[in-house]
C-alpha angles and dihedrals in degrees: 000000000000113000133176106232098256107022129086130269116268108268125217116233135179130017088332088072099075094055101044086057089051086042089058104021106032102099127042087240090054084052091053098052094050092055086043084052091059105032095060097048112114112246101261099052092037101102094043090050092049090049091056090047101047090041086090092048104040114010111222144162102221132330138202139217126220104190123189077187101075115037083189092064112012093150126050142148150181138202149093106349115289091025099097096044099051103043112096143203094243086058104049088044088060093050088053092049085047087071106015091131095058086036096058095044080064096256135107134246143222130201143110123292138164111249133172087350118324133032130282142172108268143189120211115196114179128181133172116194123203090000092294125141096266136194133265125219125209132200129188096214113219089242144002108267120111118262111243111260090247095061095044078058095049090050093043090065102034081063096046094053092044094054093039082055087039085058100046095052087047090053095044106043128139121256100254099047084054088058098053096045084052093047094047099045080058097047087048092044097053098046089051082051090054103046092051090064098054093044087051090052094050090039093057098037083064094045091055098069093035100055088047120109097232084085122099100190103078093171092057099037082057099044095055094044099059093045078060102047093049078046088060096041094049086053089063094039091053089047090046085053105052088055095049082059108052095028130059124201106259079231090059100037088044097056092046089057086051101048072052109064099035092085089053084067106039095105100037136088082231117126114211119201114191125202110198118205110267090220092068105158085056111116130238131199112254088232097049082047101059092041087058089043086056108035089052089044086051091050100045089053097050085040083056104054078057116112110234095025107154108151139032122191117186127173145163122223122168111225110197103304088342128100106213112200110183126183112192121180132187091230133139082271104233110126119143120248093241094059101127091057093097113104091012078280084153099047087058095042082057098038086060079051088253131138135221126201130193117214118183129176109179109230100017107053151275123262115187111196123199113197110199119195105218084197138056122238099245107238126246125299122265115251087214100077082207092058090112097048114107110243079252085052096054092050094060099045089053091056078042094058087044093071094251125153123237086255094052098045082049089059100041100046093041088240127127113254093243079063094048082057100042083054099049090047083056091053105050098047094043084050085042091227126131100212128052081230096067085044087053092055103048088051092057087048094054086054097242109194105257102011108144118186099242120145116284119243107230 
């Protein structure tokens, strides 16, 4: 199907649709090519492919994908242009709360919600594979009518295939692809960090004047208080979002490991004791989650091939800012100090900035213990002390350091004097100094193209 980059597949309207679904679904191999199609289709390119194939099945004008799998990407889109850089996270998650009853009984739902400014006709398709957090998949339908109940079945498993396919990819990534993810999910997590405060100071700068009783217009006042205050709430939602979507509870990522290595010992005499961490509602990064799933998979299997193996303990404990997974067995201990090489397990453990130790004692039993940072190491600190001022910032703080007034820097940057304010306010806490003239100084230390030593306006 011909495409332009950026807009949406051709749709199918009218009596011809019928027969187009019946052209490509009709049989289960045409089935089967549509999911190959898809399924072969590199990551980048993956949304824009599925949105082609599934034109003839379910005629839509863009979709979106909300992932729980990849904590670099977990919203994208694609559609007509504009489309994919305007929809948001928070929008997609209350379409998924819209049909979450349907959603979690494993079908779609169709209704009408408002999405990237004014309401449309959607589709909302969820699946979660092997009990992990899942993905949900949105389409804008070309019109209103209800799609026929065979086509909704046919959707419903080429997404749980994808995401099965998604998860599998996630879980069996390559070391350097986890570091990046994790890398990235911190990146992402910091700047929202970043922007929230800077919406919460403008936010309740405006609250301050509207809620005083100087103000005659109550209803007004009112009005505008309460869009602030949703504007506030929706900052912390969206924060609360994104980390929903790259961390998962220790309660909730233990008791997956563990529906997980049951069947390894199905078919032993093996018992296998679990110790859950006592912190459970602490959250884990989807990334550091996986790494401790696998590196305990990979022990319990080597563990396993062992003779006199009677008994595995695993358990999960956080130490500090640390996730601590440990498998102990009661084997002949013997395991080599390079165990966790299989599967390049190590190599992921020490990509996440983790460590892994082998301790053997023959005749009483071998413990592995996998050591997970949840945070990041933050990386050096900038020789330039203005490394953390936005390109609007330094410009304020050279006509600072100029010796410029707030009204003068106003008229010279185009920008109203409250921002000037607003700006300056910014400065001083990011440089961590109380005058405009330490900040002055520091910009003429750091060398800030223009800046003249003149004296500073208070």
């Amino acid at each position: 199907m011909d495409e332009t980059p950026g807009t949406a597949p051709a749709t199918v309207y009218g009596s011809d649709l019928d027969e187009t679904r019946r052209r490509h679904w009709g049989r289960p191999e045409d089935v089967l090519e549509r999911a190959l199609e898809v399924l072969s289709t590199p990551r980048p390119d993956l949304l824009q492919r599925l949105s082609e194939v599934i034109g003839t099945l379910v005629p839509h004008e863009a979709l979106a994908q909300m992932s729980r799998l990849c904590t670099y990407s977990p919203t994208v889109a694609h559609g007509p242009a504009g489309f994919a850089e305007l929809v948001g996270g928070l929008e997609l998650a209350r379409l998924s709360e819209l049909g979450a009853e349907t959603l979690t009984a494993g079908h779609p739902w169709q209704g009408e919600a408002r999405l990237v400014g004014r309401s449309r006709p959607v589709l909302v398709v969820a699946a979660t594979p092997g009990g992990s957090a899942g993905a949900e998949l949105v389409l804008v339908l070309a019109d209103d009518r209800p799609v026929p109940p065979e086509a909704l079945g046919l959707l419903q498993r080429l997404w749980d295939v994808l995401v099965a396919h998604l998860d599998h990819r996630a879980t069996d990534s390559t070391p350097d692809t986890a570091a990046r993810s994790r890398a990235a999910a911190t990146a992402r997590s910091r700047a929202i960090s970043e922007l929230s405060g800077a919406h919460n100071a403008a936010l309740t700068a405006i609250l301050a004047p509207l809620r005083s009783a100087a103000l005659d217009d109550t209803a007004a006042r009112r009005a505008a208080t309460d869009l602030a205050v949703t504007a506030l709430l929706d900052l912390r939602r969206a924060a609360d979002l994104d980390q929903s979507l790259s961390e998962e509870p220790a309660e909730a990522a233990f008791a997956r490991l563990t529906e997980e290595l049951r069947p390894l010992l199905r078919h032993t005499l093996v018992r296998l004791d679990v110790a859950p961490a006592a912190e459970a509602e602490r959250s884990v990064p989807n990334d550091v989650a996986r790494a401790a799933r696998e590196a305990v998979r990979a022990a319990v299997l080597v563990m396993l091939e062992q003779e006199e193996v009677g008994r595995l303990h695993v358990g999960w404990r956080f130490v500090d800012d640390t996730l601590r997974a440990v498998v102990r067995d009661d084997g002949p201990g013997l395991l080599p100090a390079d165990v966790l090489a299989v599967h390049r397990t190590a190599d992921r453990i020490a990509a996440l900035g983790g460590r892994c130790a082998v301790e053997a004692v023959p005749g009483w039993g071998s413990t592995v213990t996998v050591e997970l940072p949840l945070v990041l190491a933050e990386p050096p600190t900038a020789a330039d002390p203005l490394e953390g001022l936005h390109p609007r910032e330094r410009e304020v703080l050279r006509e600072l350091a100029r010796g410029r007034r707030n009204r003068d820097i106003a008229e010279a940057l185009h920008i109203s004097e409250s921002t000037v304010k607003f700006h300056v306010a910014n400065i001083l806490a990011k440089l961590g100094v109380s005058t405009r003239g330490e900040a002055a100084a520091l910009a003429h230390r750091a060398g800030l193209q223009d800046a003249v030593p003149l004296h500073v306006a208070s």
